[in-house]
C-alpha positions as CSV (number, residue, x, y, z in Angstrom):
1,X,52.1,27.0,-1.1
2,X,52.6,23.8,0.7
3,X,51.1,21.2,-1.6
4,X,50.9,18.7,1.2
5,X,49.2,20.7,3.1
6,X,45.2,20.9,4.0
7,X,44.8,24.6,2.6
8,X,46.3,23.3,-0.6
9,X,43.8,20.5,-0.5
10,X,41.1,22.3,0.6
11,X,41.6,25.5,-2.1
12,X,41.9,22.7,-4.8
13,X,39.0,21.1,-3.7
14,X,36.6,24.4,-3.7
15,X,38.7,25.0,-7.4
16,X,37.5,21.9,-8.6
17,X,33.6,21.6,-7.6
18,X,33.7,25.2,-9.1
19,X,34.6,24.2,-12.4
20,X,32.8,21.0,-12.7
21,X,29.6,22.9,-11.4
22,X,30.2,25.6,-14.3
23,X,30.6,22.8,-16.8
24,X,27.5,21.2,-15.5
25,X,25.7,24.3,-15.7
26,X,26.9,25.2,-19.4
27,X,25.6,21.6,-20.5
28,X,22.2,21.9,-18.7
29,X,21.3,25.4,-20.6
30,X,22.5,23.8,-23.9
31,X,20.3,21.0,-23.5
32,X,17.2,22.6,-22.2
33,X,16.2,23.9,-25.5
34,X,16.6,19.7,-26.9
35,X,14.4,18.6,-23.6
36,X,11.5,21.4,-24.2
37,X,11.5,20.0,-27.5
38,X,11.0,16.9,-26.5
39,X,8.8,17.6,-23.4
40,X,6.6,19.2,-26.4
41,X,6.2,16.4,-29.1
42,X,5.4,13.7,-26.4
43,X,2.6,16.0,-25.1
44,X,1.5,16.4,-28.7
45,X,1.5,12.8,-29.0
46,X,-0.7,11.8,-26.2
47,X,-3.0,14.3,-27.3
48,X,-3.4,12.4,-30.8
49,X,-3.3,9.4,-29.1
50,X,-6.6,10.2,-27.7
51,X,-8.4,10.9,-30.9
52,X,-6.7,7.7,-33.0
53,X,-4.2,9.6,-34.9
54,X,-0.8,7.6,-34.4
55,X,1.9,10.1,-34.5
56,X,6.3,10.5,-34.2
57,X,8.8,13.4,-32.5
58,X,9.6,14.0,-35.8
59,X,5.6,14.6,-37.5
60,X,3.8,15.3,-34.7
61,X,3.7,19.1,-34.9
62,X,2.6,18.4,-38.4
63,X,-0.2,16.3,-37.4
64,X,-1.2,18.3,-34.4
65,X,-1.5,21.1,-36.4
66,X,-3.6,19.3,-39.2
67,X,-6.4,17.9,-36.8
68,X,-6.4,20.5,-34.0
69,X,-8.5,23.3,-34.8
70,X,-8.6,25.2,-31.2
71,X,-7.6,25.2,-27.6
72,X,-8.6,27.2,-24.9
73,X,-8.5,27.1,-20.7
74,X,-11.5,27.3,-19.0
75,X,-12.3,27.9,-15.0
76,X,-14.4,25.4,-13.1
77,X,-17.3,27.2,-14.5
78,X,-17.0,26.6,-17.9
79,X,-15.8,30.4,-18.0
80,X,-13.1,30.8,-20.9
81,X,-10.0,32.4,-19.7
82,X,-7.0,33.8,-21.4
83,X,-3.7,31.8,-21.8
84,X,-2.6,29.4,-23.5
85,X,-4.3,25.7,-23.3
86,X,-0.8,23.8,-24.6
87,X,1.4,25.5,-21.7
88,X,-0.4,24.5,-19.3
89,X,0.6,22.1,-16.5
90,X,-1.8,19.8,-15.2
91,X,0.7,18.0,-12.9
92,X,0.5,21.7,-11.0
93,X,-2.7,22.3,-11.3
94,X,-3.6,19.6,-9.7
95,X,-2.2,20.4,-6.5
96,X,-4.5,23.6,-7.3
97,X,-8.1,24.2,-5.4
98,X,-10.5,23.6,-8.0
99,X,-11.6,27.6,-8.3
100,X,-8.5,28.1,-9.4
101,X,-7.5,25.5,-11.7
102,X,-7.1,25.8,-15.0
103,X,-8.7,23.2,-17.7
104,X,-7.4,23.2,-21.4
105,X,-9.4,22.2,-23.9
106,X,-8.4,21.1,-27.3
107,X,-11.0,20.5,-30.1
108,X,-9.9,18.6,-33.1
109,X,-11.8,17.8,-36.3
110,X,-12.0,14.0,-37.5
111,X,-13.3,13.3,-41.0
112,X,-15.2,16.3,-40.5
113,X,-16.7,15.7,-37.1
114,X,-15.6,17.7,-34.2
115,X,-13.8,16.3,-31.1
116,X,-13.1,17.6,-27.6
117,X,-10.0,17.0,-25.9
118,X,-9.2,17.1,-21.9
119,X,-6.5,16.3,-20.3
120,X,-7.1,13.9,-16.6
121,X,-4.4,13.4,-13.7
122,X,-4.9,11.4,-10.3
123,X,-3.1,8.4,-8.2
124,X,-2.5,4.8,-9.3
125,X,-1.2,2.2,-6.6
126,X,2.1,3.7,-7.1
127,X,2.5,7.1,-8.0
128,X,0.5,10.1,-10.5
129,X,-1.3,8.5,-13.5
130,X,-2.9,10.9,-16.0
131,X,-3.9,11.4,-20.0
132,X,-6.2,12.0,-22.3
133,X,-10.2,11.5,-22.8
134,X,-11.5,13.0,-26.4
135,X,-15.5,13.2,-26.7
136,X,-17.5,13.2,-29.4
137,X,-19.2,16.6,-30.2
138,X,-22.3,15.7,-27.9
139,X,-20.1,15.6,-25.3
140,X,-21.2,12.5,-24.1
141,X,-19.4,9.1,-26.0
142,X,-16.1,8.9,-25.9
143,X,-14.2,8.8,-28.9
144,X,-10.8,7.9,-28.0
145,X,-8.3,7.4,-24.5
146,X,-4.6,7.8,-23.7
147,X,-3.4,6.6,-20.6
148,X,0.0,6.7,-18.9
149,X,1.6,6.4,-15.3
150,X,4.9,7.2,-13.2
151,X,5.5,3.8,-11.6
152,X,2.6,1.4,-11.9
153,X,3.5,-2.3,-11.8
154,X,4.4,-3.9,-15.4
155,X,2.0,-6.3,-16.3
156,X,-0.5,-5.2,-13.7
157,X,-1.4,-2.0,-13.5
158,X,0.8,-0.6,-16.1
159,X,-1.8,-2.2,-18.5
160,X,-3.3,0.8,-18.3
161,X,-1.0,2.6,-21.3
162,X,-2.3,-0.9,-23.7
163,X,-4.9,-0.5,-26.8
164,X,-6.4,-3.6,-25.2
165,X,-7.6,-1.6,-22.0
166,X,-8.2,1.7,-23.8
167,X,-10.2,0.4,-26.6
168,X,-13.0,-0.3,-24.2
169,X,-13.5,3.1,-23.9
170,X,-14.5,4.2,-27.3
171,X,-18.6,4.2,-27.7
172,X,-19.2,4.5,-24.0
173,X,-21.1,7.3,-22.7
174,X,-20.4,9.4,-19.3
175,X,-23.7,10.7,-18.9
176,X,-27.0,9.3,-17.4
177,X,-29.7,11.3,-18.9
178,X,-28.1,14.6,-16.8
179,X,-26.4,13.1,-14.8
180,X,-22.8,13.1,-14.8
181,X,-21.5,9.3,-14.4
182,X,-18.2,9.0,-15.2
183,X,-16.9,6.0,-16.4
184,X,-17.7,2.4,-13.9
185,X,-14.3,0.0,-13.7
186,X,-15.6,-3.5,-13.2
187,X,-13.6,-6.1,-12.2
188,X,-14.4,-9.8,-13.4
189,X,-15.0,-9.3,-16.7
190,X,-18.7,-8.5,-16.0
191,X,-18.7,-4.9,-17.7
192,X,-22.1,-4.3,-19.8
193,X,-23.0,-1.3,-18.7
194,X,-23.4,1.8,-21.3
195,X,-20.6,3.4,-19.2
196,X,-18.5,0.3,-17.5
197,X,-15.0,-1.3,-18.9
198,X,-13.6,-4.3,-17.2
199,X,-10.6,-3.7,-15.1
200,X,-7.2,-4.9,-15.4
201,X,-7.0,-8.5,-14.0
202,X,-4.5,-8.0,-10.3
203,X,-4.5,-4.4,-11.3
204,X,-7.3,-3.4,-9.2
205,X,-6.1,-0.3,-7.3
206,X,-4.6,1.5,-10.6
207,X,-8.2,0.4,-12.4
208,X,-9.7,2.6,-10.0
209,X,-7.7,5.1,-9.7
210,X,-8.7,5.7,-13.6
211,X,-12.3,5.4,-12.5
212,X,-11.3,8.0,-9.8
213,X,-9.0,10.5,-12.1
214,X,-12.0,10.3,-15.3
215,X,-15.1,11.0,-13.2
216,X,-12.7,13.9,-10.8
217,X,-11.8,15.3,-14.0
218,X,-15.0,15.3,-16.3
219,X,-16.8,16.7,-13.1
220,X,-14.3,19.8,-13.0
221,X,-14.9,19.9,-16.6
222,X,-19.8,19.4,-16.5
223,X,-20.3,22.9,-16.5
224,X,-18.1,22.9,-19.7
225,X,-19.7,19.3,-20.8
226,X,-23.4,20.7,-20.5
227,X,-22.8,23.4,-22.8
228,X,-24.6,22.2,-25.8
């Protein structure tokens, strides 16, 4: 064959994306199992996150195991359903309709006190923020936070991941009387309110967004919260 010719070139062209495609492929497959892994100890870590419980890749399974007692999915009638509560992807079900959705549930035990776990998603200024809200066993204060975010602004609105803005969380309460309130973002440092946090100073938008993504979430989840 004429290797100055364009059927040469072209033949060694297809050849060659061929191979590097395989090799490419063969990598992928090998890595997957690594990236699960790791998909699977940052979940667990958020999740601690929420109740106080600081955590590594390497011991979070440990420590996941130690302090959560139980998950399940419920419906958006505080129904329990089969499957399993860990697997679950709330990225996807968010793009759900809320009958169908599926809301995990993990219950963790602190210095003998019980804790409920549930995951939140929504929309920053930027892009999908979401994480973790653990109540107490009233189901009412919140014991703990976790937030994180795709592409939200550093120094502004990525505040939102900081103990300084999650803090404010603990000790406030999302219910009025029986009324489900959610949590109030309040810009100017003027938050008293049994259920308000101040905002993040020029982070207005993603502040709300959280106020949006908690009170979304926790009502998916009042049928569930007014089981006492």
């Amino acid at each position: 064959m004429n290797k100055q010719g364009n059927t040469y070139t072209f033949l060694y062209s297809v050849v060659l994306v061929i191979v590097v495609a395989a090799l490419l492929s063969v990598i992928s497959l090998s890595l997957q199992p690594r990236q699960n892994e790791n998909r699977e100890n940052e979940k667990r870590q958020n999740i601690l996150s929420a109740i106080h419980v600081s955590s590594t890749a390497n011991n979070s399974a440990e420590l996941f195991g130690k302090y959560i007692k139980k998950q399940f999915i419920i419906n958006a009638r505080g129904e329990k359903i089969e499957g399993n509560a860990f697997n679950v992807n709330i990225e996807e079900q968010y793009n759900q309709p809320v009958e169908k959705r599926e809301l995990p549930v993990f219950v963790a035990e602190i210095d003998g006190a019980t804790k409920y776990i549930l995951p939140i998603y929504g929309a920053g200024l930027w892009g999908p923020i979401w994480g973790y809200i653990s109540l107490d066993d009233n189901k009412d204060t919140i014991y703990g936070t976790f937030f994180d975010h795709k592409g939200e602004t550093p120094g502004l609105g990525a505040e939102i991941t900081t103990p300084a803005f999650n803090n404010q969380f603990r000790n406030k309460q999302i219910f009025s009387g029986n009324t489900l309130e959610g949590i109030r973002v309040v810009k100017g440092g003027n938050a008293t309110g049994t259920n308000e946090v101040d905002a993040i100073s020029g982070g207005t938008i993603t502040s709300q967004g959280v106020q949006s993504m908690i009170k979304s979430y926790l009502t998916y989840y009042e049928p569930f919260l007014k089981q006492k």
